[in-house]
C-alpha positions as CSV (number, residue, x, y, z in Angstrom):
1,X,-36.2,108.5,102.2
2,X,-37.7,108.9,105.5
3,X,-41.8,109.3,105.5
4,X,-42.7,110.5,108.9
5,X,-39.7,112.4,110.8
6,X,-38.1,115.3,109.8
7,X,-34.1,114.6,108.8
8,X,-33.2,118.7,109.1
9,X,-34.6,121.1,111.5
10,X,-37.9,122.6,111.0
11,X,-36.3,125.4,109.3
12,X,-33.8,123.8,107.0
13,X,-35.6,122.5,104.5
14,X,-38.1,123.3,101.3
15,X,-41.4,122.0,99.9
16,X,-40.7,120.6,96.0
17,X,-42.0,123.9,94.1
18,X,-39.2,125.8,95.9
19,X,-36.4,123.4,95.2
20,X,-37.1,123.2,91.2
21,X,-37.0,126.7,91.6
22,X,-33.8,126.9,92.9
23,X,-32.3,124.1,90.6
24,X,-33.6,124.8,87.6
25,X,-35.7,121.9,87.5
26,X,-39.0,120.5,86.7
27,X,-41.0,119.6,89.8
28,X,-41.0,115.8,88.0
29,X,-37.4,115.8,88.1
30,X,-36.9,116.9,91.6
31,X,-39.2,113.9,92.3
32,X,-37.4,111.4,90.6
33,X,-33.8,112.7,92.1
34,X,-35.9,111.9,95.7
35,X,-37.0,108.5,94.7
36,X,-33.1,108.2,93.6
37,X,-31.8,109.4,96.8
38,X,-29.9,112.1,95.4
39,X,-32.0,114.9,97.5
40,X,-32.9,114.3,101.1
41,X,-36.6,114.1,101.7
42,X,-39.6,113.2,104.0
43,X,-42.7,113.6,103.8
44,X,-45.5,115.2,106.5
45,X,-48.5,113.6,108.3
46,X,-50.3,115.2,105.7
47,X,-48.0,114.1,102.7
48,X,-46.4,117.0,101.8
49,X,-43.4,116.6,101.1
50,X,-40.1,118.2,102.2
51,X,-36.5,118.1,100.7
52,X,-33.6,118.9,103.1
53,X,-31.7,122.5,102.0
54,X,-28.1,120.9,102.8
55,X,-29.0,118.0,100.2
56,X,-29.4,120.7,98.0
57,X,-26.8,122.6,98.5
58,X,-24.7,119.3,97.9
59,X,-26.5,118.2,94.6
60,X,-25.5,121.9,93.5
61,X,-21.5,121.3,94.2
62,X,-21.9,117.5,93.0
63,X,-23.3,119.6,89.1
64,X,-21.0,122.0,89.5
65,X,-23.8,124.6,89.9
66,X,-23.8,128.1,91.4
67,X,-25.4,128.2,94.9
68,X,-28.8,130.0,93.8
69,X,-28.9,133.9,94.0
70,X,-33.1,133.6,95.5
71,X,-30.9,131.7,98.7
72,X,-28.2,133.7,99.6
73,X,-29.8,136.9,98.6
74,X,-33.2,137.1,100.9
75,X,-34.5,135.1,103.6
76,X,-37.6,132.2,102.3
77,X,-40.8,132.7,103.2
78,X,-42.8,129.4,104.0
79,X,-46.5,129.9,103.2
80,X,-49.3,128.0,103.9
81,X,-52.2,128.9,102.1
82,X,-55.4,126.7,103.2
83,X,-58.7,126.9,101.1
84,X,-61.3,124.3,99.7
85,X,-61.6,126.5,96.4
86,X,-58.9,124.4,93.8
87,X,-59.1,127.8,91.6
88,X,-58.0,129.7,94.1
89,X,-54.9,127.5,95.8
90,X,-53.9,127.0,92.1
91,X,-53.5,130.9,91.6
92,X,-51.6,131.5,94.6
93,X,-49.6,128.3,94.1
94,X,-48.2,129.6,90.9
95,X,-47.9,132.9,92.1
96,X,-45.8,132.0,94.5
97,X,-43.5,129.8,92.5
98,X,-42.9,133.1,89.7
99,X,-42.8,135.7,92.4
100,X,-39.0,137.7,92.7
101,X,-39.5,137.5,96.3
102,X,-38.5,134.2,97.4
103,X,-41.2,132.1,98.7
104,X,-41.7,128.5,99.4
105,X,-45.8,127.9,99.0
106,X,-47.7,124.7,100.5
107,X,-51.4,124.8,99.8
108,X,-54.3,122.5,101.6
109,X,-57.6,122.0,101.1
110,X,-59.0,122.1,104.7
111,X,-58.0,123.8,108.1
112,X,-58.2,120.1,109.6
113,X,-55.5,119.0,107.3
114,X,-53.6,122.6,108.0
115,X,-53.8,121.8,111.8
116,X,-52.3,118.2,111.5
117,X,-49.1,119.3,109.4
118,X,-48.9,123.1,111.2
119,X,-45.9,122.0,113.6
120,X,-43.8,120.3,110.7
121,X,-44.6,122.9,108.0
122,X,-44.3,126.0,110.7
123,X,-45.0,128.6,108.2
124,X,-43.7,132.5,108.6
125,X,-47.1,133.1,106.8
126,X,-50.9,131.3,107.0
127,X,-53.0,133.0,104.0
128,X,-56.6,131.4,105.1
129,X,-60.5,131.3,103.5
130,X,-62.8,131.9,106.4
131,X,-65.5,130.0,104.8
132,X,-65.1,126.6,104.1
133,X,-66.6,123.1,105.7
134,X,-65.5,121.2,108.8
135,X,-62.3,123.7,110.2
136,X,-63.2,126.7,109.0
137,X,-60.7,129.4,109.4
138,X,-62.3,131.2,111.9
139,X,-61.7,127.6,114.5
140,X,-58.0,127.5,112.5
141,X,-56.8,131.1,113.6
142,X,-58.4,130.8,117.0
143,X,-56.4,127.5,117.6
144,X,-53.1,128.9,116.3
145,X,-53.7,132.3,117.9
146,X,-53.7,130.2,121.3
147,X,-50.2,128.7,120.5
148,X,-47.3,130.3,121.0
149,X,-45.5,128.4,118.9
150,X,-46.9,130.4,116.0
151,X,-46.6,133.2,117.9
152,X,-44.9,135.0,115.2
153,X,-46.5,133.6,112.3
154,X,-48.4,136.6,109.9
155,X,-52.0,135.4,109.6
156,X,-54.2,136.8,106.5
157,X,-57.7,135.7,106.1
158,X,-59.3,136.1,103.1
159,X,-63.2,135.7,102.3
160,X,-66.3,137.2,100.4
161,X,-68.0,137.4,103.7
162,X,-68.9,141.0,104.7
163,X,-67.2,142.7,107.7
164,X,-70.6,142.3,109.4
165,X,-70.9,138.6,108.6
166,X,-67.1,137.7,109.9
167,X,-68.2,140.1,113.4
168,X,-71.3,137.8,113.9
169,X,-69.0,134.6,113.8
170,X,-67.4,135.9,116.6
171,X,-64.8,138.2,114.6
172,X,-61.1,138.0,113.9
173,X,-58.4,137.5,116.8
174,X,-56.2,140.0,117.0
175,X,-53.5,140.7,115.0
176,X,-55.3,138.8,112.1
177,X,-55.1,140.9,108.4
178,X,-58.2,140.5,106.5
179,X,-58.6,141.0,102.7
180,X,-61.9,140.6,100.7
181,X,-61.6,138.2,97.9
182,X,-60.6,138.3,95.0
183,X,-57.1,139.1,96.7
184,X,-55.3,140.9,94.8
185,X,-52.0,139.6,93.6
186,X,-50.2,143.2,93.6
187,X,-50.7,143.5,97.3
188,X,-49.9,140.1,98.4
189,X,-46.4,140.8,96.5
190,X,-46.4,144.1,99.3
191,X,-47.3,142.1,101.6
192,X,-44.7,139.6,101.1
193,X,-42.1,142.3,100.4
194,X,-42.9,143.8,103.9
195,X,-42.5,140.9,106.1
196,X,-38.9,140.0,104.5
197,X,-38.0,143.5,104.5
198,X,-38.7,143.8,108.7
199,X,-37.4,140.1,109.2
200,X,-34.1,141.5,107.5
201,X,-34.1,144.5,110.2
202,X,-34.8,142.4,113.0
203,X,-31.8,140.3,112.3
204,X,-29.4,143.3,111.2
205,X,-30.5,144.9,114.6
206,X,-29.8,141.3,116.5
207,X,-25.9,141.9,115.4
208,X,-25.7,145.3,117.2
């Protein structure tokens, strides 16, 4: 198993969550079929780890198993969520992983740790706290918001700061979505049904 480089292209692969999810596994188990060998897998700077999709897909024929409805039927959605509250990452992490809309969730802890595994991870979605120590989200948007590599990428902040507080730190760049907290989880399914929903129509409009 490789540690540093990527084995697939950045988008042709899954974090664990997603692959148990798509297996029918436990995360444990996925683990142990990486330490095996019998899923493809590397890991980030950061040490997230990522298993290749065409290892999957070949597990799935080596079992016999039907390729996974959640795959064929939608697009994935990689999200990053970054925020130094535990209780908070923990509720979107599981969220995400019973969610109908298919979504494949890495969480961090700090926007200086989101900004060393951004490129690898390239999320379609960055759900961010604006207040937390060392890179706060306000210095994590701004950086992004100046690449265009993430040029595309749907960024939603999230805070208990009032809109006054978040305008004297130099407010939101543009094209940022802000929700107070506690964010509600009714929306974010919305909001997650939306951007899959206009992805689809981009691409359906692509093969005219």
């Amino acid at each position: 198993m490789s540690t540093s480089t990527p084995i697939e292209s950045t988008e042709n692969y899954c974090g664990t969550t997603y692959a148990a999810r798509l297996l029918g596994l436990s995360v444990g188990t996925i683990q142990s079929l990486v330490e095996k060998n019998e899923l493809q897998a590397w890991k980030t700077q950061g040490g997230h780890r990522r298993i290749s999709m065409p290892s999957i897909r070949a597990y799935q024929r080596r079992h016999n198993m039907p390729v996974t409805m959640i795959e064929n039927s939608h697009p994935t959605l990689k999200v990053l969520v970054v925020d130094d509250d535990p209780v908070a990452r923990e509720m979107l992490s599981m969220f995400s992983s019973r969610s109908e809309v298919p979504l494949d969730c890495t969480v961090m802890s700090s926007g200086l740790e989101a900004l060393i595994d951004m490129s690898s991870i390239h999320p379609d979605i960055l759900i961010v706290d604006l207040n937390m120590p060392g890179v706060d989200g306000f210095a994590l948007l701004r950086t992004l918001r100046r690449n265009p590599q993430f040029a595309r990428m749907s960024c939603l902040a999230v805070s208990g700061l009032s809109s006054q507080e978040i305008e004297a730190r130099g407010g939101l760049p543009e094209g940022v979505i802000f929700m107070p907290k506690p964010l509600s989880m009714n929306w974010l399914n919305g909001f997650f049904a939306a951007i899959i929903a206009t992805r689809q129509s981009e691409f359906l409009a692509s093969l005219t």
